[in-house]
LUMNU-562090 format. One record per residue (C-alpha): x, y, z; residue number from 0. Coordinates in pm, 1 decimal. Layout:
N
lodo u = X v = Y w = Z i = NUM
...
***
This chain:
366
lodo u = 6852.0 v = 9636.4 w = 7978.7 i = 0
lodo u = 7099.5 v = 9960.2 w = 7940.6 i = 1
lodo u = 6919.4 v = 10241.1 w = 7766.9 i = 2
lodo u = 7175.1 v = 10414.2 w = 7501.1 i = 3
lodo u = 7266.5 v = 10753.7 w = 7560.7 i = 4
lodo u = 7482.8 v = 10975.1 w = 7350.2 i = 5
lodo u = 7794.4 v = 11115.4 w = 7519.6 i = 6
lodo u = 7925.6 v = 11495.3 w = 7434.3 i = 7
lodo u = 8265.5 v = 11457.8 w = 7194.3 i = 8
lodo u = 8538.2 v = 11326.4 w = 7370.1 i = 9
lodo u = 8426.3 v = 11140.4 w = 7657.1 i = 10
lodo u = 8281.6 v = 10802.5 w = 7740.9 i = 11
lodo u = 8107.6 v = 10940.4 w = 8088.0 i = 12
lodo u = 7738.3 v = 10944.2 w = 8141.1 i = 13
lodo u = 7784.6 v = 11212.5 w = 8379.1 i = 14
lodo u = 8017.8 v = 11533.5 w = 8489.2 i = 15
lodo u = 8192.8 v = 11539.9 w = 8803.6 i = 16
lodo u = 8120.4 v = 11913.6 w = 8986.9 i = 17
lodo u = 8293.4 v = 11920.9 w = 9330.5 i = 18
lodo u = 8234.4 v = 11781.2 w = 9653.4 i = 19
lodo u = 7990.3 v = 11911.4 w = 9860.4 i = 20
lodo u = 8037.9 v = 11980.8 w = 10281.7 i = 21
lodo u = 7749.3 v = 11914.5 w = 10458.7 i = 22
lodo u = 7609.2 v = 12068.5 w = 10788.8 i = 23
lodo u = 7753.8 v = 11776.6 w = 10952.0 i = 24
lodo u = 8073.9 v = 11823.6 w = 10807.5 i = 25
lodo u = 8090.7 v = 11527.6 w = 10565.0 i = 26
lodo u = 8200.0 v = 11543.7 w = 10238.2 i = 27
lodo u = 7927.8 v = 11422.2 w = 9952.0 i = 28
lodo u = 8097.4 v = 11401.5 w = 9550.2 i = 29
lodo u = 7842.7 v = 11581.3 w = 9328.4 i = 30
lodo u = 7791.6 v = 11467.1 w = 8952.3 i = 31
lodo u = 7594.3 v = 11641.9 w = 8658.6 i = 32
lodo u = 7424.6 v = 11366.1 w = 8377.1 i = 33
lodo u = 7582.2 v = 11452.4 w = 8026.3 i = 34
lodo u = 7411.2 v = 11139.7 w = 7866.0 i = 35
lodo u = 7241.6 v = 11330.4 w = 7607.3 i = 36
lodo u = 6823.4 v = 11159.8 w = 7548.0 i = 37
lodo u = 6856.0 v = 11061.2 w = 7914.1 i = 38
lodo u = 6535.8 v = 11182.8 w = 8110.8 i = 39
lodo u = 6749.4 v = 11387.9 w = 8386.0 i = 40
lodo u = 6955.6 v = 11524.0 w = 8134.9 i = 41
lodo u = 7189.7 v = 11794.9 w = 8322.3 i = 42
lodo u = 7056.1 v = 11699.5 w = 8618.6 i = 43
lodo u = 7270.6 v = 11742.9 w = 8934.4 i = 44
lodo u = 7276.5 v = 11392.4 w = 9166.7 i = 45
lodo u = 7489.0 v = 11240.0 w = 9385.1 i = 46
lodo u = 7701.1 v = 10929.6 w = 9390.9 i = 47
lodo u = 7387.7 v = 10690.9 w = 9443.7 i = 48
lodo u = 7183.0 v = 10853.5 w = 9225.0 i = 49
lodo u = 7373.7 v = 10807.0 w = 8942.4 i = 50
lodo u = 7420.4 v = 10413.4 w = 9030.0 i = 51
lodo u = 7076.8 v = 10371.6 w = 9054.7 i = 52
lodo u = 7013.4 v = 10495.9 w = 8683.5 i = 53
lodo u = 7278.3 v = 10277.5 w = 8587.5 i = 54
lodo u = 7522.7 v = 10579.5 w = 8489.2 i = 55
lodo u = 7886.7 v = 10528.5 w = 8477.8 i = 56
lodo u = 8029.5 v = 10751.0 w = 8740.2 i = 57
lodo u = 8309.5 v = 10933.5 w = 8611.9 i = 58
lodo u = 8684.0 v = 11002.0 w = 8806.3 i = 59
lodo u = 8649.9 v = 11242.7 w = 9124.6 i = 60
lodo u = 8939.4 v = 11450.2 w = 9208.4 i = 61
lodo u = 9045.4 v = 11490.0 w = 9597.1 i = 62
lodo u = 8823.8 v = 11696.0 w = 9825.5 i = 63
lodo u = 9154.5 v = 11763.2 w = 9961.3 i = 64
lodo u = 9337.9 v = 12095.3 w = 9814.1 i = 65
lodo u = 9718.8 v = 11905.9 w = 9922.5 i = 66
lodo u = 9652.1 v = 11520.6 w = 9774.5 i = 67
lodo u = 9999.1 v = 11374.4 w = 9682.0 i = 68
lodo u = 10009.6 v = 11180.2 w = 9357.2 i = 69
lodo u = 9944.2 v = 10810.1 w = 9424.0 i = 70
lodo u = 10229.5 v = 10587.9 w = 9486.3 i = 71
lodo u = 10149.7 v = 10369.4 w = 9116.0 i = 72
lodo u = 10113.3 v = 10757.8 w = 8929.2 i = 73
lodo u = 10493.3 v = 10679.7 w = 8732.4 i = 74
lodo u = 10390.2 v = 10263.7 w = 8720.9 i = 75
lodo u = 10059.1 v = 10226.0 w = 8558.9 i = 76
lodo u = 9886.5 v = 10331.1 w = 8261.5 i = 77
lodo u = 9539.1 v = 10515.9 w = 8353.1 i = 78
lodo u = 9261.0 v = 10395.3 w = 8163.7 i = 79
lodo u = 8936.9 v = 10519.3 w = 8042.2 i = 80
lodo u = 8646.5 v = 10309.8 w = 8132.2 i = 81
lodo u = 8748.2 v = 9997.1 w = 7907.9 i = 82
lodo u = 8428.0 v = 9774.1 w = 7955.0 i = 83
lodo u = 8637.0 v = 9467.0 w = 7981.0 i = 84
lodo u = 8995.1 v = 9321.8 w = 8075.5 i = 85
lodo u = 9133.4 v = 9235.5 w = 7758.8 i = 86
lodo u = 9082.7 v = 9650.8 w = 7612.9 i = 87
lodo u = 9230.5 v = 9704.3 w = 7956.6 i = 88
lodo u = 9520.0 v = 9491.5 w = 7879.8 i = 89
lodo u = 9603.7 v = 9633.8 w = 7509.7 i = 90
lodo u = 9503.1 v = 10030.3 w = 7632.2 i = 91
lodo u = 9827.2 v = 9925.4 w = 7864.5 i = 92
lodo u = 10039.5 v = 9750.4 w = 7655.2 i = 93
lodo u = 10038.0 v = 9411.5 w = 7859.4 i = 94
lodo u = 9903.0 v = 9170.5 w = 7574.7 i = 95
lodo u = 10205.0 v = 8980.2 w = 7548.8 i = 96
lodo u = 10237.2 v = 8615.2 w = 7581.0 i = 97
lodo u = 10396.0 v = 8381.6 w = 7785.7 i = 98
lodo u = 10576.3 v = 7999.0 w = 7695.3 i = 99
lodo u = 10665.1 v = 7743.2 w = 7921.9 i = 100
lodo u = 11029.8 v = 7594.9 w = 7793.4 i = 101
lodo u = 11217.1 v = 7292.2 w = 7933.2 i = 102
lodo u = 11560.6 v = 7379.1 w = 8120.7 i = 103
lodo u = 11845.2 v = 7235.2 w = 8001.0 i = 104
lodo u = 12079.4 v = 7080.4 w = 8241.0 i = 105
lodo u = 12454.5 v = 7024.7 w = 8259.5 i = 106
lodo u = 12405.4 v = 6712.1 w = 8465.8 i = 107
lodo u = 12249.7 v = 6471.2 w = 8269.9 i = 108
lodo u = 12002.7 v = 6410.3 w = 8515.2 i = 109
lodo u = 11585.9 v = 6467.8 w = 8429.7 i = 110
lodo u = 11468.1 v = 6731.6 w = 8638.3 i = 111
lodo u = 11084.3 v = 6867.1 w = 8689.7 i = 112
lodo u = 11241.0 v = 7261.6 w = 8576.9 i = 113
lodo u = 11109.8 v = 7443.0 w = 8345.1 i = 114
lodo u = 11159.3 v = 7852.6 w = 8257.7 i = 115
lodo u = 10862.6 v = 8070.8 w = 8155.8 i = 116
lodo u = 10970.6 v = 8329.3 w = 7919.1 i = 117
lodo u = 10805.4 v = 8619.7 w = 7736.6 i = 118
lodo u = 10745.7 v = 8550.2 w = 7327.2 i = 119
lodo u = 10818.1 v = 8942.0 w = 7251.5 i = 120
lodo u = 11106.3 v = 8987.6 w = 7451.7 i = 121
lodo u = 11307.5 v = 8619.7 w = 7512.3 i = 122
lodo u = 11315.5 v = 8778.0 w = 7892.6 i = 123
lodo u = 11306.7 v = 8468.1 w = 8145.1 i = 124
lodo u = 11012.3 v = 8506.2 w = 8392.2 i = 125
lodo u = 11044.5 v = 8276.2 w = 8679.6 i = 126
lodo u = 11152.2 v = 7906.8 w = 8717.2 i = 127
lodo u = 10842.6 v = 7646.8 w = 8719.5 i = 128
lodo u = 10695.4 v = 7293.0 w = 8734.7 i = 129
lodo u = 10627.0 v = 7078.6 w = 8429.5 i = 130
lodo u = 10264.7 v = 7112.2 w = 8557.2 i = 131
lodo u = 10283.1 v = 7499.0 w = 8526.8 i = 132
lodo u = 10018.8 v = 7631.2 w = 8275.8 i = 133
lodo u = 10094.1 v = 8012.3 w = 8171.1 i = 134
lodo u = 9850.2 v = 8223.4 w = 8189.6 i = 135
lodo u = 9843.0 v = 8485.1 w = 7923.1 i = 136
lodo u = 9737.0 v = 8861.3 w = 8081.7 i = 137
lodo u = 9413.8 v = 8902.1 w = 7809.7 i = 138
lodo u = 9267.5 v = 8631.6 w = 7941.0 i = 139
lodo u = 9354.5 v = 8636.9 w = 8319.6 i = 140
lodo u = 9094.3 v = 8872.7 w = 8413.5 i = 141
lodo u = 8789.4 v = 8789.3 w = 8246.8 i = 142
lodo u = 8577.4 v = 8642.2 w = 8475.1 i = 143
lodo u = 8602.1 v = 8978.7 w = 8622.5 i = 144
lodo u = 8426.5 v = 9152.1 w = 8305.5 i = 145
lodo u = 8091.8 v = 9069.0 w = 8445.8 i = 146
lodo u = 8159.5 v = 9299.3 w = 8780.9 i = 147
lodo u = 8185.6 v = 9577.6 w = 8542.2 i = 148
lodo u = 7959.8 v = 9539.8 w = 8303.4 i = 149
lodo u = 7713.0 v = 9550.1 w = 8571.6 i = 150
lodo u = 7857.1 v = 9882.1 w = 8722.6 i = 151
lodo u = 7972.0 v = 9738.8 w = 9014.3 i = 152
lodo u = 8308.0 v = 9784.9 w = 8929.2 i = 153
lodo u = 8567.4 v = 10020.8 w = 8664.6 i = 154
lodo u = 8876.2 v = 9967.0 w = 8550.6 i = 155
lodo u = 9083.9 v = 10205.2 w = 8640.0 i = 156
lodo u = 9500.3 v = 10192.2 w = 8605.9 i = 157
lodo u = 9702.8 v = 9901.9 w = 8499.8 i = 158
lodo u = 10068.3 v = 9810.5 w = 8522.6 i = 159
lodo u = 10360.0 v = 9528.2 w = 8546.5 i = 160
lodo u = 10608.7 v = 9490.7 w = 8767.9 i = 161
lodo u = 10987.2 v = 9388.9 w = 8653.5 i = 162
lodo u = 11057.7 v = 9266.9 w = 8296.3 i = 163
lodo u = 10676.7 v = 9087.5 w = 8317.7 i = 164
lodo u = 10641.1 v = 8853.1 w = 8594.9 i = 165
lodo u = 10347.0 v = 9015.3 w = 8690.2 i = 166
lodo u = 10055.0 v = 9244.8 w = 8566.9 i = 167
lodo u = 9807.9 v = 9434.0 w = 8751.5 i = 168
lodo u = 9462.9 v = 9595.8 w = 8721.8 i = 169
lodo u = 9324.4 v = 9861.9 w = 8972.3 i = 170
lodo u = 8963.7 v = 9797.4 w = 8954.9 i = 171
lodo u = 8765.3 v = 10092.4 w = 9179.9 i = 172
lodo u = 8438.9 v = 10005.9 w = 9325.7 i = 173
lodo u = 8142.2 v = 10233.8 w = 9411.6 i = 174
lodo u = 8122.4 v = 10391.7 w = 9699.8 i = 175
lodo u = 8369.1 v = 10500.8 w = 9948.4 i = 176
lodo u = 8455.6 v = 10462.1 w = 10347.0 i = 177
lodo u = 8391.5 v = 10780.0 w = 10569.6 i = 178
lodo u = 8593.6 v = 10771.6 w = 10870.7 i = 179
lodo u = 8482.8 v = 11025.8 w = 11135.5 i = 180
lodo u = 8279.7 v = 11184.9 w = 10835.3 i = 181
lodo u = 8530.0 v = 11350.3 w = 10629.4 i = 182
lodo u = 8788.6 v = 11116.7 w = 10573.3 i = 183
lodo u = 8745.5 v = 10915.9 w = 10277.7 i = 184
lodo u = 8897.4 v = 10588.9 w = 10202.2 i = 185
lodo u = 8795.2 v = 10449.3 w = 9844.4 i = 186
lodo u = 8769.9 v = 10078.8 w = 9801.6 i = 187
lodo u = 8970.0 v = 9955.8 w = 9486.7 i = 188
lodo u = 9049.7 v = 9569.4 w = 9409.5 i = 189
lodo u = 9383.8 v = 9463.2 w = 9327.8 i = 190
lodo u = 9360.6 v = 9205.1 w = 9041.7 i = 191
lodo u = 9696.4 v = 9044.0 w = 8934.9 i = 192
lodo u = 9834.8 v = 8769.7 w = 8662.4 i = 193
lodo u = 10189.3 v = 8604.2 w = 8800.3 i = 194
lodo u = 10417.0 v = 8469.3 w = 8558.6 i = 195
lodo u = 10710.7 v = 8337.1 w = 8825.8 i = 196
lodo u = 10579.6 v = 8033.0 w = 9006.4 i = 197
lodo u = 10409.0 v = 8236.3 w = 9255.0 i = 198
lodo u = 10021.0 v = 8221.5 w = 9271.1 i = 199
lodo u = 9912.4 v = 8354.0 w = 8952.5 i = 200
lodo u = 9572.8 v = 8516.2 w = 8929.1 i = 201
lodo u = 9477.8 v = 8709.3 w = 9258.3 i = 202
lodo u = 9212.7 v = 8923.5 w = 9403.6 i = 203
lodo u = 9301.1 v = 9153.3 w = 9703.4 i = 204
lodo u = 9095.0 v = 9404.8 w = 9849.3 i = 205
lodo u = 9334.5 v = 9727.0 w = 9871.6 i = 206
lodo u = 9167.2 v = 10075.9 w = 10036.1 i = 207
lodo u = 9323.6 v = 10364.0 w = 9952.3 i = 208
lodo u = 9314.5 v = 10689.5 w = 10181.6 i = 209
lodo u = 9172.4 v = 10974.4 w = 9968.5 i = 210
lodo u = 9367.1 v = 11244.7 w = 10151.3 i = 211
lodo u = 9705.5 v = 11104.6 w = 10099.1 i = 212
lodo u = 9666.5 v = 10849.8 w = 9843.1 i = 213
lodo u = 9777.5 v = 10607.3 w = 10082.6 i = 214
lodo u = 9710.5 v = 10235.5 w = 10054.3 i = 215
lodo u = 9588.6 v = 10072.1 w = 10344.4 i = 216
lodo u = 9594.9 v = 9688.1 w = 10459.8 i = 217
lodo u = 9314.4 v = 9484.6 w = 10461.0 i = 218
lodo u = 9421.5 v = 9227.6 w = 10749.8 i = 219
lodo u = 9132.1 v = 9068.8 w = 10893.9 i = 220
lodo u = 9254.9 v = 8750.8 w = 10966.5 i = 221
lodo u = 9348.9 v = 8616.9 w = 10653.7 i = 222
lodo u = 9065.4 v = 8805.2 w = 10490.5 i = 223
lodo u = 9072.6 v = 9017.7 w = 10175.2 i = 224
lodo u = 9235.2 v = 8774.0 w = 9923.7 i = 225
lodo u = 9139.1 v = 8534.8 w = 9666.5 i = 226
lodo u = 9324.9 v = 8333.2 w = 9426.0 i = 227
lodo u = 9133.7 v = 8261.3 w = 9130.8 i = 228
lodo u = 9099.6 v = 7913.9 w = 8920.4 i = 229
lodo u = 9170.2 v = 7947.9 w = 8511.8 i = 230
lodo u = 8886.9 v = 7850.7 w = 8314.6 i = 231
lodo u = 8728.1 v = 7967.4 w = 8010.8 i = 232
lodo u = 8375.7 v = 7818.0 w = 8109.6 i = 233
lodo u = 8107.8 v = 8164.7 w = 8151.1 i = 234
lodo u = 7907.2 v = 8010.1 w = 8407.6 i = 235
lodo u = 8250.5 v = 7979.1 w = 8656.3 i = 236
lodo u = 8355.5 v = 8297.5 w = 8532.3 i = 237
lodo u = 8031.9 v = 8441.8 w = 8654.6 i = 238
lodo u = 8096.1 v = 8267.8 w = 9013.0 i = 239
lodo u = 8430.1 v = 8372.5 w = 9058.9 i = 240
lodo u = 8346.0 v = 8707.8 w = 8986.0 i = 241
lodo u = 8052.2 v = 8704.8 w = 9243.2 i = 242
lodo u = 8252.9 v = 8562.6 w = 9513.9 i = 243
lodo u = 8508.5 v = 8801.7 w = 9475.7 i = 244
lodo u = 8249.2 v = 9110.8 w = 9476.5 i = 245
lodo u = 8099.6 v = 8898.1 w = 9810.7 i = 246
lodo u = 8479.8 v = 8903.2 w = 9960.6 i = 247
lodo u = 8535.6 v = 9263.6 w = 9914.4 i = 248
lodo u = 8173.7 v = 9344.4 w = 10020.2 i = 249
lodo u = 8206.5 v = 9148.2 w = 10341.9 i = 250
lodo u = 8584.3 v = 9315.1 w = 10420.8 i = 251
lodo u = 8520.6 v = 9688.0 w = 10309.4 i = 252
lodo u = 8199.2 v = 9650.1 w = 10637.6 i = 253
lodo u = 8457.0 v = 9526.3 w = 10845.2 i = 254
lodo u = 8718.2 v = 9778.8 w = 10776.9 i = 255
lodo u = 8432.2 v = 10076.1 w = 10781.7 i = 256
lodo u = 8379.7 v = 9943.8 w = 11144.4 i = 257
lodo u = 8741.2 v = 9912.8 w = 11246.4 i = 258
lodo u = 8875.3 v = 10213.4 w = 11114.8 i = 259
lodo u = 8539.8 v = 10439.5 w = 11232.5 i = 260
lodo u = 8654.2 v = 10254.4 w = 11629.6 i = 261
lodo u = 9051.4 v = 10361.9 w = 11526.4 i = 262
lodo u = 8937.5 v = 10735.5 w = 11454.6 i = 263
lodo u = 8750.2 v = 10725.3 w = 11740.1 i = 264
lodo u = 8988.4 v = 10614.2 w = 11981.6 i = 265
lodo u = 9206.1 v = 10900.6 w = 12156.2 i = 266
lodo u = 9557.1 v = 10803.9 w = 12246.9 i = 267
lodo u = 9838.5 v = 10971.3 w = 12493.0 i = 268
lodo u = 10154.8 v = 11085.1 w = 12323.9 i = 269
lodo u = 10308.0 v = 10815.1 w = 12576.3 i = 270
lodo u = 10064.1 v = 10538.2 w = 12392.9 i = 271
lodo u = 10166.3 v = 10641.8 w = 12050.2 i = 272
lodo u = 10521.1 v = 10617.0 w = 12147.9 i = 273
lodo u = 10453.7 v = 10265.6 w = 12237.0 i = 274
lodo u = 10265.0 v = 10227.4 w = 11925.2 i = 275
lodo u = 10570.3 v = 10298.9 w = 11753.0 i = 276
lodo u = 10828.7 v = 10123.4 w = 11963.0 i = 277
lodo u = 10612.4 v = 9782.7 w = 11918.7 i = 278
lodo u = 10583.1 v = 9839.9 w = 11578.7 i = 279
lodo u = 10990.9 v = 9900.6 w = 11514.5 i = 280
lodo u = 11113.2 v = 9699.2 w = 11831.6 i = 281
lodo u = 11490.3 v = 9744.4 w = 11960.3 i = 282
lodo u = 11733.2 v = 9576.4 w = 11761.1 i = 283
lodo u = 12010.5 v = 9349.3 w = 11975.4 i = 284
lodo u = 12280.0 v = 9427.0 w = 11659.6 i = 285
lodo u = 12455.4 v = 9801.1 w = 11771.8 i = 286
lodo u = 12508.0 v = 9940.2 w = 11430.5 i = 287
lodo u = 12104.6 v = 9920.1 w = 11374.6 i = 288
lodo u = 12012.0 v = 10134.5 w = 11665.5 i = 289
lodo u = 12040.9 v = 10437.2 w = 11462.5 i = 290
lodo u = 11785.5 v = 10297.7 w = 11145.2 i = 291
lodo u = 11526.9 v = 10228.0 w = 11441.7 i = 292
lodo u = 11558.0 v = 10525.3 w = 11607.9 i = 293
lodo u = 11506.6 v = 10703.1 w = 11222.0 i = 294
lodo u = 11234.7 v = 10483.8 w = 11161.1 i = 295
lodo u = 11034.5 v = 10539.9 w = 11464.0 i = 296
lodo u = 11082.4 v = 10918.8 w = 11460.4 i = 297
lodo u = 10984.9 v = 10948.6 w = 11079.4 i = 298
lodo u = 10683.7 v = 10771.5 w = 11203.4 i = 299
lodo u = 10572.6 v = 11054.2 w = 11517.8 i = 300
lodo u = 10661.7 v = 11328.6 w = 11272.3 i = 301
lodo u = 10416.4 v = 11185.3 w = 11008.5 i = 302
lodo u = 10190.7 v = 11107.2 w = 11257.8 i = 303
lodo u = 10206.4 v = 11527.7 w = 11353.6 i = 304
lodo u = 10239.2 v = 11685.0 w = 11012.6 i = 305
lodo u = 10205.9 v = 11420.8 w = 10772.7 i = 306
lodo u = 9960.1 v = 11460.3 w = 10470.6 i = 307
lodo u = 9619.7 v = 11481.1 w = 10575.5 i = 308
lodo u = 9724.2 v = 11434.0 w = 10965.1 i = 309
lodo u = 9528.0 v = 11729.4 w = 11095.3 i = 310
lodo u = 9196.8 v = 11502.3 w = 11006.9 i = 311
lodo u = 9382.8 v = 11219.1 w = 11281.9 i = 312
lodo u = 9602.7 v = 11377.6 w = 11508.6 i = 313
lodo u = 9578.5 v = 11218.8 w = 11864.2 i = 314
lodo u = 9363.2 v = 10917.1 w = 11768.6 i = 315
lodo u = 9510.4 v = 10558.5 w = 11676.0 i = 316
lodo u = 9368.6 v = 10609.7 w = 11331.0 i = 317
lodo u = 9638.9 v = 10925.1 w = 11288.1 i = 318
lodo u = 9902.5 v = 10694.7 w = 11439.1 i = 319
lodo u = 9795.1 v = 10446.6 w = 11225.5 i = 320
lodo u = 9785.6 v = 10623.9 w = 10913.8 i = 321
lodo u = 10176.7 v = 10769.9 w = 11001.9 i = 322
lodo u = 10251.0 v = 10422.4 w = 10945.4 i = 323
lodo u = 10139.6 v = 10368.3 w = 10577.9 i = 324
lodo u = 10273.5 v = 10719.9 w = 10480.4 i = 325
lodo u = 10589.5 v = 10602.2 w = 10617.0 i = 326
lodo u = 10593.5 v = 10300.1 w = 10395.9 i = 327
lodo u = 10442.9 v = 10462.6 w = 10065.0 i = 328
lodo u = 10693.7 v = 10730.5 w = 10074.5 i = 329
lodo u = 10966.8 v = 10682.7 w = 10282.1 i = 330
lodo u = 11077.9 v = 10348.8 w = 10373.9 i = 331
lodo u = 11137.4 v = 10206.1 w = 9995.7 i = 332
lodo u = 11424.1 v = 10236.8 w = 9819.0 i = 333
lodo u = 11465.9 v = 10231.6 w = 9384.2 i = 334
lodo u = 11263.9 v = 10326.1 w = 9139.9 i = 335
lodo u = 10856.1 v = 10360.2 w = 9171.2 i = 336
lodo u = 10744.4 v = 10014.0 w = 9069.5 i = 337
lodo u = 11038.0 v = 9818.9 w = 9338.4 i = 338
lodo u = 10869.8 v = 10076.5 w = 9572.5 i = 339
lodo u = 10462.8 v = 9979.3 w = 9486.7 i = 340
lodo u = 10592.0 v = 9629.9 w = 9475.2 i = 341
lodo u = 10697.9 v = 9677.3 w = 9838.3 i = 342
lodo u = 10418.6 v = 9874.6 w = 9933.1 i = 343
lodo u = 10150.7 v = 9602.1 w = 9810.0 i = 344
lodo u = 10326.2 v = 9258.9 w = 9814.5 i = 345
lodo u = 10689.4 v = 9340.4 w = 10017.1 i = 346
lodo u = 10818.8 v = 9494.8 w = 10356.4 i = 347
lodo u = 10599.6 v = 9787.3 w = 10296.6 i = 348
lodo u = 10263.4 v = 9576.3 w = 10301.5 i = 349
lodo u = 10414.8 v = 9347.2 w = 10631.1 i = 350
lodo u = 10483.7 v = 9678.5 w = 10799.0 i = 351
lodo u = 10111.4 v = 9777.5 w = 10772.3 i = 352
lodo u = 9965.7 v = 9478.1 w = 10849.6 i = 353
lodo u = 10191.6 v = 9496.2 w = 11183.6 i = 354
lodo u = 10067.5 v = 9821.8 w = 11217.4 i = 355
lodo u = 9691.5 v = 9730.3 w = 11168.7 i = 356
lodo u = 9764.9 v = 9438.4 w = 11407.1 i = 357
lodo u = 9878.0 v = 9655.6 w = 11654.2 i = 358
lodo u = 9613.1 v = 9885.8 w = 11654.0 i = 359
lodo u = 9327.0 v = 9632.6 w = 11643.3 i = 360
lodo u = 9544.7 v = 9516.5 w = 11973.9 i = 361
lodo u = 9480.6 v = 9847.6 w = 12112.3 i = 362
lodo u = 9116.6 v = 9871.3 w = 12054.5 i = 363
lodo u = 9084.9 v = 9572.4 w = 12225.2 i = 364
lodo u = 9316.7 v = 9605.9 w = 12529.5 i = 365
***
């Protein structure tokens, strides 16, 4: 059972971040300092896995890195303060609105399985559905996941919607973090989402996130690193769902710690990373294109030589690698910021990484 600790005025946090620490191998280790007033290491200084082991909440750690860039979902989402479950997430956001299934009416006479989900606040048509189509509503998508974070294996963290409301999402960090060649740090957040279009509705993706650049990664392991999650307001599958997604992103995060530790460590030619680059944005048959692919692939080697955070790559397939997903969180997209994180977690954005990560994986194995 959680002992109760009083928290100083203001804050929610069992603990104080202080910095990261370099150690004499040259890694990077986030350093905390326990607030919880009554607790027995009160202003104790710990690390990461200390704090986890107390069952402390582990507050937000800013960038080891003095040049971060904001994250691409900074101007999207709402960030939220350690709500202990989905629905506060939900309001704290302002994403509690409700969704009705209406009947489509035809010109033609003719009875047709079409039906238009709409929001109740707005009138604002959704997406076109199935009589079999069951809305559901964005408090109650995501609380099987409640039990991940009330056990501390999980926070949430930002929360947003895409469009006029077809779908909501929920950054959920995990503990812990992915240290590539030591000092580069990838943190391992979940993607949970709530569809209101026809598409699959409640989803579970495993989504890393580069620390130096604020980049997110893919997670394509054949098919791996995605759930879609049954509706049902019964605890015990609640409870399962949530412990088979944990088990998914446990079992991916190992395998991308392996991959991208065998990416940073492989050293490639300028003349490989050009073909990298030219697999990755082959030559288009249609003239007037020539000159998009040529921009494309030399956006790509410039990243990959003075991008953010590309002095901790430069040379290996991880830096060439990396180029990539700069080039699609802050270059390739067009519009506003949430048409650009929709591309860069669901669109061309996301197939362009995955390409990339195939390619690379390739690579490693050639």
């Amino acid at each position: 059972m959680r002992t109760e600790h009083r928290h100083p005025p203001g804050t929610d946090s069992d603990a104080a971040f202080l910095g990261w620490q370099e150690t004499l191998s040259g890694e990077y280790v986030p350093l905390f300092n326990i607030v919880a007033e009554g607790h027995s290491s009160f202003h104790s200084t710990v690390t990461e896995t200390t704090l986890r082991r107390l069952r402390l909440r582990v507050p937000r750690t800013s960038s080891p890195y003095p040049d971060t860039g904001p994250p691409p979902w900074q101007n999207v989402g709402i960030e939220l303060n350690h709500p202990m479950t989905s629905r506060d997430a939900i309001q704290t956001a302002l994403l509690d609105y409700t969704v009705v299934k209406n009947p489509l009416k035809l010109d033609t006479g003719l009875q047709q399985d079409a039906y238009a989900t709409m929001r109740t606040d707005t009138g604002d048509v959704l997406g076109i559905v199935r009589e079999s189509y069951q809305p559901i509503h964005n408090r109650d998508a995501f609380v099987f996941f409640d039990t991940l974070v009330k056990e501390q294996e999980a926070v949430y963290d930002t929360a947003g919607v895409f469009g006029r409301g077809e779908c909501v999402w929920i950054l959920a960090k995990l503990p812990g973090f992915i240290k590539v060649n030591g000092n580069d740090i990838v943190n391992k957040y979940l993607l949970l989402t709530n569809s209101h279009d026809g598409s699959p509705q409640v989803r579970v993706r495993v989504t890393p996130i580069r620390v130096v650049c604020n980049n997110t990664l893919t997670s394509a392991l054949q098919g791996a690193g995605e759930l879609c999650i049954s509706h049902t307001l019964n605890t015990a599958e609640h409870l399962e769902q949530a412990l088979t997604a944990f088990g998914m992103s446990s079992s991916v995060f190992e395998q991308l710690d392996v991959m991208f530790n065998r990416m940073a460590a492989k050293r490639i030619s300028e003349h490989q990373l050009r073909k990298y680059v030219q697999a990755l944005v082959p030559d288009n048959e249609e003239a007037e294109n020539t000159a998009r692919t040529e921009a494309i692939r030399n956006s790509v080697l410039r990243l990959h030589d003075s991008g953010q955070g590309a002095y901790l790559a430069r040379g290996t397939l991880w830096g060439a690698f990396n180029s990539v997903t700069e080039y699609t969180d802050h270059i390739m997209s067009d519009g506003d910021s949430a048409t650009r994180l929709n591309s860069i977690w669901f669109g061309r954005g996301e197939q362009l990484k995955m390409k990339a990560f195939n390619l690379a994986e390739e690579m490693l194995h050639a």
